[in-house]
Backbone as CSV, one residue per row, in Angstrom:
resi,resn,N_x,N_y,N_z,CA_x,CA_y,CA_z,C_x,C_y,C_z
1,UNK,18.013,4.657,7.039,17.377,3.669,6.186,18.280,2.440,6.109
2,UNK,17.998,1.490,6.403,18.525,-0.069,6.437,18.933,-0.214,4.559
3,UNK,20.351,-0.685,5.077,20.714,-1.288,3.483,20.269,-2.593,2.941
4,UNK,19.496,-2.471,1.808,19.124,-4.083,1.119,19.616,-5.568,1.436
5,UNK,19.051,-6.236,1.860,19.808,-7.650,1.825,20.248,-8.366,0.790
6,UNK,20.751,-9.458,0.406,21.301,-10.391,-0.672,20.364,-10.571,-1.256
7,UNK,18.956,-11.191,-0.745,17.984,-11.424,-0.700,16.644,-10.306,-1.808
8,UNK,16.703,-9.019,-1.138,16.387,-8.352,-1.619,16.893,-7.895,-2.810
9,UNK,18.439,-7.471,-2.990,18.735,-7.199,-4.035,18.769,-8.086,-4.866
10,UNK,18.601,-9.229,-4.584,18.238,-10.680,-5.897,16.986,-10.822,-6.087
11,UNK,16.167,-10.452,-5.238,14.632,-10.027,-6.266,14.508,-8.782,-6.861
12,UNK,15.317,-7.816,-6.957,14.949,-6.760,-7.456,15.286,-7.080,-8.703
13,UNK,17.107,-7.904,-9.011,17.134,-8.006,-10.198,16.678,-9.229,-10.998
14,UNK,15.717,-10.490,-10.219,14.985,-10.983,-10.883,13.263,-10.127,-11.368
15,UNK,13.166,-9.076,-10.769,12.397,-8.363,-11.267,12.482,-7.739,-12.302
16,UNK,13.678,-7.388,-12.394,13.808,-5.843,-13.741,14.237,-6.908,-14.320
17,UNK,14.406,-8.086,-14.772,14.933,-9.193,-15.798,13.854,-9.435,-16.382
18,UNK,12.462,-9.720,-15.186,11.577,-10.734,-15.919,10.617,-9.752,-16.495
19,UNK,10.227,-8.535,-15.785,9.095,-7.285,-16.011,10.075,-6.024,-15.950
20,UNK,10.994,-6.157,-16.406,11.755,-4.418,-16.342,10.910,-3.756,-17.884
21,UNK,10.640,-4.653,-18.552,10.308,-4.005,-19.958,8.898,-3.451,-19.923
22,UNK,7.646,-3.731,-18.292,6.470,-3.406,-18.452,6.541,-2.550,-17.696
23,UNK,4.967,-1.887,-17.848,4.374,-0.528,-16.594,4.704,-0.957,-15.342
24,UNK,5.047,0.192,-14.501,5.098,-0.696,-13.279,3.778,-0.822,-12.450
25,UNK,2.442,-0.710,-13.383,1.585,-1.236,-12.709,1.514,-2.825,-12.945
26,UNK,1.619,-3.103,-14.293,1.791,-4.454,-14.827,2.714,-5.720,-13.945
27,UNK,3.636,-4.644,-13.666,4.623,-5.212,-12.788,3.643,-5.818,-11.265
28,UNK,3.333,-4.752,-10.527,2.433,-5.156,-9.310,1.667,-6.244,-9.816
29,UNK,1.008,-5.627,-10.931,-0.049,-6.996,-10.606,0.402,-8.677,-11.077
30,UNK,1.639,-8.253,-12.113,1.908,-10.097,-11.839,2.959,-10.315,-10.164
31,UNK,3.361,-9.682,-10.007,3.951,-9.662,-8.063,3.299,-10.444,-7.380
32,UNK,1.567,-9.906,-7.414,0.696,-10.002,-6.656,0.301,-11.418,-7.363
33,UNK,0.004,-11.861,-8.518,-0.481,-12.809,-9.094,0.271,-13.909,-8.525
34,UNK,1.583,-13.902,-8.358,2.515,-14.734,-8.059,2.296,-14.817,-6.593
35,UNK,1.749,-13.916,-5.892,2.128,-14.307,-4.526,3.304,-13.508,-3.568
36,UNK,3.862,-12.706,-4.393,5.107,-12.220,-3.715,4.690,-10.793,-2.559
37,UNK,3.801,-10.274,-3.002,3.198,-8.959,-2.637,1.783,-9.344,-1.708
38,UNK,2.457,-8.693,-0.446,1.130,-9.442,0.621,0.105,-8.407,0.188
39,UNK,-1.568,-8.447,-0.343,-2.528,-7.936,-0.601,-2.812,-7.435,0.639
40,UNK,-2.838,-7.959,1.361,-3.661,-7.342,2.731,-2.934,-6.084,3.214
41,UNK,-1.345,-5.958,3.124,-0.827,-4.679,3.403,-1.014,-3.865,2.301
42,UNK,-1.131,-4.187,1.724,-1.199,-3.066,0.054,-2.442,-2.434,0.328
43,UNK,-3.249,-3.521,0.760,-4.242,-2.417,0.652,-4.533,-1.568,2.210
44,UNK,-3.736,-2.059,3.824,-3.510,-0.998,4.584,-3.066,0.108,4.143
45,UNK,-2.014,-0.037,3.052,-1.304,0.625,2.895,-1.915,2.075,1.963
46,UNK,-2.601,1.549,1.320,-3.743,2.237,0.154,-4.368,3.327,1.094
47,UNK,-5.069,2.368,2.051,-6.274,3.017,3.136,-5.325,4.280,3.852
48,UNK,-4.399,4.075,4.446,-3.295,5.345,5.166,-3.025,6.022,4.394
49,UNK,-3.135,5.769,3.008,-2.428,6.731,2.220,-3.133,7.350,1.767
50,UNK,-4.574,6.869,1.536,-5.743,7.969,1.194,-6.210,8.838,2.071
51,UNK,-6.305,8.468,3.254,-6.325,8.863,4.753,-4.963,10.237,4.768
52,UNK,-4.188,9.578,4.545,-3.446,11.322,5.061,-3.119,12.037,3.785
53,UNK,-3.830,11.734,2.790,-4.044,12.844,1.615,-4.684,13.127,2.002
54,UNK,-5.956,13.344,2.483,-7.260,13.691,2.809,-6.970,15.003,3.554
55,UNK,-6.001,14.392,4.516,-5.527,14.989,6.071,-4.828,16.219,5.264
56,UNK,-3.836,16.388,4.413,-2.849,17.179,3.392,-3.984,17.981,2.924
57,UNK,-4.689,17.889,2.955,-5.913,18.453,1.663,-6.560,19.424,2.915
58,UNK,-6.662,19.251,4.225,-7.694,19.958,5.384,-8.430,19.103,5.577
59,UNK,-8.804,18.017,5.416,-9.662,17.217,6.015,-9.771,16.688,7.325
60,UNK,-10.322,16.909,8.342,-9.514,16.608,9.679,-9.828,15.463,10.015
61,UNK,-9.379,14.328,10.416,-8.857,12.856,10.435,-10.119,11.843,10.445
62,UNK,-10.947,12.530,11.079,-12.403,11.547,11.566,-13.500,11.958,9.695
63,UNK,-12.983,13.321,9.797,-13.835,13.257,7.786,-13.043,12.991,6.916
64,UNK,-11.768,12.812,7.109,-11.055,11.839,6.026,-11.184,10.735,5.849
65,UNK,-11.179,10.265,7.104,-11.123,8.068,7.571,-12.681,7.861,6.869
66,UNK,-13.729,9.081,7.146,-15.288,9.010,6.483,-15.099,8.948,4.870
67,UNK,-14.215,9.524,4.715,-14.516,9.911,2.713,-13.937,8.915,2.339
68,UNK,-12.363,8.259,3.403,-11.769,7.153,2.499,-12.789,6.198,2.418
69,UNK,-13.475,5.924,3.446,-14.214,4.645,3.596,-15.223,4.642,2.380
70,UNK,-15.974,5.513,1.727,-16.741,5.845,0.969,-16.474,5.624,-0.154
71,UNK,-15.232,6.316,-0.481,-14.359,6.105,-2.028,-14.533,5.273,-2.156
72,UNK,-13.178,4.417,-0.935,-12.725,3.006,-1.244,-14.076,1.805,-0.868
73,UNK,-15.318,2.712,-0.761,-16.112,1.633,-0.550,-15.370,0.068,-0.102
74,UNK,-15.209,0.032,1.493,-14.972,0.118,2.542,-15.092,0.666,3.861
75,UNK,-15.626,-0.648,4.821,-16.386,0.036,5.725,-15.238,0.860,6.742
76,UNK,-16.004,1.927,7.788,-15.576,3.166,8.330,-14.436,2.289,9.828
77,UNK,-15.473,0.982,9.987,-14.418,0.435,10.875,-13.105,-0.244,10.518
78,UNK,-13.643,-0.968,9.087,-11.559,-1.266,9.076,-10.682,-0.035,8.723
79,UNK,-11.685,1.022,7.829,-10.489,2.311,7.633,-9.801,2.917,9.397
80,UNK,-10.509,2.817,10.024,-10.190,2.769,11.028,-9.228,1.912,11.753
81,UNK,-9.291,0.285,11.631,-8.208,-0.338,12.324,-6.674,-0.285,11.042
82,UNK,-6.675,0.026,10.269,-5.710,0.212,9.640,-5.038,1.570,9.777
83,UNK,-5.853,2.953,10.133,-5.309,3.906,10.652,-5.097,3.948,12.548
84,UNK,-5.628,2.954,13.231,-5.027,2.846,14.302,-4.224,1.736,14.992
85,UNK,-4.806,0.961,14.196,-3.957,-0.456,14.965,-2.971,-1.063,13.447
86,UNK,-2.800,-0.934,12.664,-1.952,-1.176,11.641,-0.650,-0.026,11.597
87,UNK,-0.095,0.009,12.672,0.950,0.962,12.385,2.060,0.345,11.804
88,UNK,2.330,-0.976,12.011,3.239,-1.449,11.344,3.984,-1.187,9.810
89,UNK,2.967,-0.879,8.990,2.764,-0.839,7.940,3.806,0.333,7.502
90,UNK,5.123,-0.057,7.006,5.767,1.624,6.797,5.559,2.480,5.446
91,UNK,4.354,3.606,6.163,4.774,4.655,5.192,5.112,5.960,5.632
């Protein structure tokens, strides 16, 4: 695992300065309000992660990518390019 940059560790502690005292959902969403938190990976990130709970659960990959899409009401083809062509995304 790569050690933090200057960078990083100076937003973490302008984080816990400005929102250390809220939920850390509260936290995400002013992140996101601000701009700091790219939406579009959050929510790859959402989609893979519902996707291989599914997979954890017995679901085998093609009726998981089906149920996420459903939940997350979201269609079956982007759950799809985010479980195949979004690998970037580290989880």
């Amino acid at each position: 695992m790569k050690r933090p940059t200057i960078h990083e560790k100076e937003l973490a502690r302008l984080v816990a300065d400005l929102y250390g005292h809220l939920p850390t959902r509260r936290v995400v969403e002013e992140l996101c309000r601000m701009g700091v938190i790219d939406h579009r990976l959050c929510k790859i990130l959402a989609v893979r992660r519902k996707v291989d709970d599914l997979m954890a659960a017995g679901h085998p990959k093609i009726d998981a990518m089906w149920i996420a899409s459903t939940t997350m009401s979201i269609s079956f083809s982007y759950v799809r390019k985010c479980v195949y062509h979004h690998t970037d995304v580290g989880i």
